[in-house]
N, C-alpha and C positions, 0 to 999 in steps of 0.2 A: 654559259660557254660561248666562248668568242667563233663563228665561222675562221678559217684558217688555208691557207695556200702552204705548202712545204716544197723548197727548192734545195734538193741537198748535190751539186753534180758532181762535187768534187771527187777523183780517185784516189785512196788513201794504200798506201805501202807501208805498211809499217812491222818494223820488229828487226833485229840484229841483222846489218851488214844490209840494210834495206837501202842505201844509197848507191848499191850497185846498180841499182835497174834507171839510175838518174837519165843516159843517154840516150837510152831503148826508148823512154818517158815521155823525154822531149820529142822526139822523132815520129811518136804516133801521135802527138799532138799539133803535128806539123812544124816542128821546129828544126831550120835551119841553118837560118844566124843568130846568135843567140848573144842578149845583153845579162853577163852574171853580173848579178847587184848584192851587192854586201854591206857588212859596217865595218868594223876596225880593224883590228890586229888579230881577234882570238879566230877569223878563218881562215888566216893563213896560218897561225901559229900552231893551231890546231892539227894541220894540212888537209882539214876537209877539202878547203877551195882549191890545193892540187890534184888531189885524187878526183875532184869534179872535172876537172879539165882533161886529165887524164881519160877520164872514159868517155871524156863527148870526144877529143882528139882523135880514140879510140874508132869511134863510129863515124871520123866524117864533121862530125858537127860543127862549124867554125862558130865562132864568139871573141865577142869583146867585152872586159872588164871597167867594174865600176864603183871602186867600194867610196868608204867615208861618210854612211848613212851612219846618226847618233840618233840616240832617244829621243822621242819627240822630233820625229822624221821631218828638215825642213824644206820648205818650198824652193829655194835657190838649188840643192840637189835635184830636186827631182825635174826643174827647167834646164839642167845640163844633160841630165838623162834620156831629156826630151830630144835636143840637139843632136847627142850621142846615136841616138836611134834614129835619127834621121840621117845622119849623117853617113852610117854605117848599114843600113840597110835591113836595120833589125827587125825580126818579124818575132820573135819570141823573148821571154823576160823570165827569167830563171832567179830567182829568189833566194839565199843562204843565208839563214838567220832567224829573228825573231819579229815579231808583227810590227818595229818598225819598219826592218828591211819591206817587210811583203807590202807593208801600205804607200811605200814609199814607189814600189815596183807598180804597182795598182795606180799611184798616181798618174806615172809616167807613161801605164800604157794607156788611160785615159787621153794624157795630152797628146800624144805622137797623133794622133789623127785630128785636132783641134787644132783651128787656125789662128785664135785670141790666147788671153791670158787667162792661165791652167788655174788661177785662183780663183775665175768666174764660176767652175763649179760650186767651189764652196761656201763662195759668196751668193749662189741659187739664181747668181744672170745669168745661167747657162744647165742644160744636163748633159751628162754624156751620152753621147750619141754612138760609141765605138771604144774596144780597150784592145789591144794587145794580150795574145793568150800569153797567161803566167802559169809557171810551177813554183814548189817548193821544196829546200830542203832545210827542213824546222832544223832550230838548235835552241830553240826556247820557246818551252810552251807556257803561253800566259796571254799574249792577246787573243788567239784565237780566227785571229786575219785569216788563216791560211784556208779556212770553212766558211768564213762571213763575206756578208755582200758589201762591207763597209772598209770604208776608209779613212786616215784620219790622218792630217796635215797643219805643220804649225810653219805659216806663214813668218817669217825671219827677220821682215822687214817691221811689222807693227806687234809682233808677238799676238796674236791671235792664229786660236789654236780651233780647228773646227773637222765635223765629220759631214761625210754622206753616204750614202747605200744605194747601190745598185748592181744587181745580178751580174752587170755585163764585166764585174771585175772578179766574180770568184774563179779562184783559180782549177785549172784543168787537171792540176795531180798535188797530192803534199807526201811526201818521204818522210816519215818519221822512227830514225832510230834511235829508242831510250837513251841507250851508251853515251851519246852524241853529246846527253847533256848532265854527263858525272861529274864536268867540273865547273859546271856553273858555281856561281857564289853566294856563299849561303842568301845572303842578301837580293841577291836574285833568281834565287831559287823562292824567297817566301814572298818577293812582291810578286811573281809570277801566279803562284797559288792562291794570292790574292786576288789578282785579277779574273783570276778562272772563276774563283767562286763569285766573284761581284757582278758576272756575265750571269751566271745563273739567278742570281739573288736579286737582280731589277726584273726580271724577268718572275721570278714566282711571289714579290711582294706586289699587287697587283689588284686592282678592281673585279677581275674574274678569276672566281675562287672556286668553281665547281668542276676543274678539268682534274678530277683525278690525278689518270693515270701520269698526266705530264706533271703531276706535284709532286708524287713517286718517285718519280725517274730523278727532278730538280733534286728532293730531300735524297735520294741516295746519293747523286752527286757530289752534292755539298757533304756529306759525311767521309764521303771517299775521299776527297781532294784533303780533309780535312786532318785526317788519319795518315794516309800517305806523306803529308808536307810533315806531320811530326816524325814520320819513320827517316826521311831522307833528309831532313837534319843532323839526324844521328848517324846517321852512311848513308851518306854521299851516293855510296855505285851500289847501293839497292835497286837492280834490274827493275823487280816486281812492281813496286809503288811507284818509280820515276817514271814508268810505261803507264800508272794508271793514272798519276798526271797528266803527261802528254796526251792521252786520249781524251782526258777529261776536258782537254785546253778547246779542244777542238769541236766535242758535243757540246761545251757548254754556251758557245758562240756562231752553231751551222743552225741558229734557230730553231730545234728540237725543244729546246726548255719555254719556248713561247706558244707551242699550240693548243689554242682552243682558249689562250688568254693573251693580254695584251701589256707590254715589255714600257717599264717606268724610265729606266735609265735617268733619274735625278741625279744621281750622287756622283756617276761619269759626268756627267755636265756639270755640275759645280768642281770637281774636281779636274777638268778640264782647263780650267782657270788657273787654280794652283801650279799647274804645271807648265803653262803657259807663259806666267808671270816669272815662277823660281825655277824653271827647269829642273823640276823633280821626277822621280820616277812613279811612274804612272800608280801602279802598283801601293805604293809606300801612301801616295797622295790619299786611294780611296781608303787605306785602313786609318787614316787620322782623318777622314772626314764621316765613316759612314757611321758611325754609333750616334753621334748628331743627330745627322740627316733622321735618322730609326726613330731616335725619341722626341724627335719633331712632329715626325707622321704617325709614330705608336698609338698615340689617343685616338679613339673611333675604330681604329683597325687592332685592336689588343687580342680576337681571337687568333689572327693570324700571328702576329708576334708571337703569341703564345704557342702554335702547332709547329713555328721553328724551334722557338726553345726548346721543344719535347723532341722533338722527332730529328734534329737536327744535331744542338747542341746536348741533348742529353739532361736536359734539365727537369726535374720532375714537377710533376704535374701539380699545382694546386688549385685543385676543384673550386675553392671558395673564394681565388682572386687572381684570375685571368689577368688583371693587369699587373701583378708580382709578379707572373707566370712571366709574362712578357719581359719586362724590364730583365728579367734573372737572363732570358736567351741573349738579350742584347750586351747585358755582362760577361757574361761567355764568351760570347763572340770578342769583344774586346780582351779579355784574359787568352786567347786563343793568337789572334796579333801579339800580345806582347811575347807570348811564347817563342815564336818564331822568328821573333827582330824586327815587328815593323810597330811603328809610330801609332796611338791613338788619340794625340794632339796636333794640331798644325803644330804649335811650339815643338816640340818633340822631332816631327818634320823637317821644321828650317834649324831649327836652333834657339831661336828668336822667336819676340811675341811679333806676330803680326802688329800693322797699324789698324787702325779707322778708317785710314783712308785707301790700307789696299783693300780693305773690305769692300770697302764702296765700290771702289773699281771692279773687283772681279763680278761682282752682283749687277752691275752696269753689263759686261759684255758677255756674263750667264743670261742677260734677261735681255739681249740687245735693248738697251736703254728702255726696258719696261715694256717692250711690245711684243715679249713671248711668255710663255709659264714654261714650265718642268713640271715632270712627273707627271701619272695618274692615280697612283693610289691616295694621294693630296697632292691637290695643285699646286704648286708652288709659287707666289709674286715675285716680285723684284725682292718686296722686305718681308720676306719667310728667307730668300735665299740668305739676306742679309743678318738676318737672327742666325742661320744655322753656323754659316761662316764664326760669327762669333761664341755659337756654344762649340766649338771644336778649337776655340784658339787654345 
């Protein structure tokens, strides 16, 4: 068992008509002038971001607007954000949306107090030193931003897509009401559930294997997210299960599923590329990468494989070959993707076979040209990333 630190400060609201308390929110959090950061059309369309304005109007709270955040959050937004809040006096950063929005918000409160270039964070010439208090009001649970200390930013100019972690960015409150996200689409409803569980699942496939209770908590997770994504397939405005998503979106990523062991996150990192390179959805990316990735690292770790498949997937036990045990979970889990609409091929993914040569590439700037690894449950080289990429084409 790994020693362990737990930082969870976040305040969470959650449950029907929970976006009333949005104003009251801001205000004991110190918030004044406030920057609303959004994405597209579905929060106006929706009329969340009215009735948000509405009730900060309500109390006083002046703010300025800022949507046009897309998937895979870019740095050219978040350096207008920067400007924006300087400009206007912003002392608070109010978030509507999903863990692009909030990472993108997280950026920008990082920069407003930095006097260089907001990409020297995550190029590691810099750390932050200060962020702007944020909230949130989720409308899709699936990154998990809204509990986590990380951030993640795809630079626009060179398409390199990168994260960092630090406490000074988790946010001060997250509102989260089920209803909010009835009409998400199907399709983003299942990369979302994918993400949830891929938080959980770098985090319990892992070199220390002796934390219990937190393997517990991880395997109930992953069966709940798992169950639920199949119920809210079927209906859509199932209260019950869309509520035990979004909560799950949330534990599976405020660091809970990593104590007393230590968090792999390989398969985000190579899939970080993917998305980088094809502007895919995040989600979609790790379920056509992670089965790979699994039976790459399966050999040597086969009991573990094997106590997901049982305990996880459902798969029954065979006493006399852990590693069929194993591979059967890893099968599951992909029949479990294809259920739901997502991808268990890069091909499948783009359309197209990948080349050679984007392989290369993405294994190049997964590995900063050979001078990092991935993962710890196996370490990954430059050409382990480069095999996996290609058993997922």
């Amino acid at each position: 068992m790994k020693d362990f630190n737990f930082y969870a400060p976040t305040e969470v609201v959650f449950g029907k008509e929970a976006e009333e308390q949005v104003a009251s929110l801001v205000k004991k959090y110190g918030g004044k002038n406030v920057l609303l950061h959004f994405g597209g059309k579905s929060a106006k369309a929706s009329g969340l971001l009215d009735k948000v304005i509405q009730l900060l109007d309500e109390q006083g709270v002046s703010h300025v607007e800022l949507g046009g955040v897309v998937p895979n959050p870019r740095l050219s937004l978040v350096k207008k954000g920067i400007s924006l809040c300087r400009e206007k006096k912003v002392d608070f950063i109010l978030a509507i949306g999903g863990g692009s929005v909030i990472d993108s918000a997280k950026a920008i409160g990082y920069g407003v107090g930095y006097e260089g270039e907001p990409w020297d964070f995550w190029e590691g010439k810099a750390k932050p030193a200060s962020c702007l208090p944020i909230g949130v009001v989720l409308t899709i649970p699936a990154a998990g931003s809204e509990m986590s200390n990380s951030c993640v930013i795809t630079n626009d100019v060179n398409n390199d897509k990168r994260g960092i972690n630090s406490n000074l960015c988790r946010c001060k409150f997250c509102i989260m009401n089920p209803e909010r996200t009835f009409t998400l689409p199907p399709y983003q409803t299942a990369a979302g559930a994918t993400d949830i569980m891929m938080h959980t699942i770098e985090r319990y496939f892992t070199i220390h294997q002796d934390m219990t209770l937190t393997d517990a908590l991880a395997e109930a997770l992953l069966r709940t997210v798992k169950d639920s994504a199949l119920e809210v397939m079927r209906n859509p405005e199932d209260y019950r299960n869309r509520a035990q998503i979004m909560w799950a979106g949330s534990l599976s990523h405020n660091d809970l599923m990593e104590c007393g062991s230590a968090k792999d996150f390989a398969t985000h990192r190579l899939e970080h590329e993917l998305s980088a390179m094809f502007d895919v959805t995040h989600g979609a990316g790790l379920a056509a990468i992670w089965g790979s990735w699994a039976r790459f690292v399966m050999p040597g770790n086969e009991a573990r494989f094997a106590r997901f498949a049982v305990n996880v997937m459902g798969v029954d036990n065979d006493f006399t070959d852990t590693r069929r045990t194993a591979e059967k979970g890893i099968e599951a889990m992909e029949r479990f993707f294809e259920q739901i609409g997502m991808p268990i091929s890069i091909h499948q993914l783009l359309g197209r076979d990948i080349t050679d040569e984007e392989i290369e590439e993405m294994a190049r700037r997964a590995s900063h040209d050979g001078a990092i690894t991935l993962g710890n449950i196996k370490v990954l080289k430059r050409e382990d990333m480069v095999t996996i990429y290609h058993m997922a084409k």
